[in-house]
C-alpha positions, 0 to 999 in steps of 0.5 A: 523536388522531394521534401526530403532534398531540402534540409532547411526551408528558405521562408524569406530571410529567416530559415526554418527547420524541418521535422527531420532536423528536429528530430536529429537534433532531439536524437543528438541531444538524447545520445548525449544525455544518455551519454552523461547518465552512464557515466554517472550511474555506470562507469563512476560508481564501478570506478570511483578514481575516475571521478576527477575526470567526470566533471570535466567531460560532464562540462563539455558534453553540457556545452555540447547540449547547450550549442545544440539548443542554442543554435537549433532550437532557438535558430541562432544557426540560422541569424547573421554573423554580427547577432551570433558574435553579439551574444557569443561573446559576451558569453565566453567573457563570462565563462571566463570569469567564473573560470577565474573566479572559481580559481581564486576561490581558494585564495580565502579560504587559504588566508582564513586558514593558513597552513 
């Protein structure tokens, strides 16, 4: 068989990438990083109201990069399922509680100055 037929080489039980896979995950990873510098260099100077939009769409495209890394680079893809829960987990909790915090963040500025 041809190397190319075999995406993912078995060595054992871990997985390995192979050259084309890092390179697509690279090629994935530029596209979105491209992605961010034309918003930010491009479409929000042209147009400034769209602004409370961009931080939103740059959040999500950094989670995107951050899968990419995470499960690639760093071959959680290829873990067993209990060890990828026991650190995504974790994760999304604090993902919610700066989200939460950052919410009620303004709780103090609100008492310090009120209306």
């Amino acid at each position: 068989m041809s190397a190319e037929a075999h995406e993912v080489h078995h060595d054992g039980d871990h997985e390995t990438m192979t050259r084309k896979r890092i390179l697509q995950v690279a090629l994935i990873l530029t596209i979105i990083t491209c992605i961010e510098f034309i918003i930010a260099l491009a479409i929000i100077p042209s147009h400034p109201n769209l602004l409370k939009f961009a931080n939103p769409v740059y959040i999500v495209l950094t989670l995107f990069k951050a899968f990419y890394i995470v499960a690639y680079f760093m071959h959680l893809k290829f873990e067993k399922m209990g060890l990828i829960l026991s650190i995504a987990i974790p994760v999304i909790f604090i993902i919610g509680l700066i989200l939460v915090l950052t919410n009620e963040s303004h709780h103090w500025v609100d008492l310090r100055f009120p209306l």
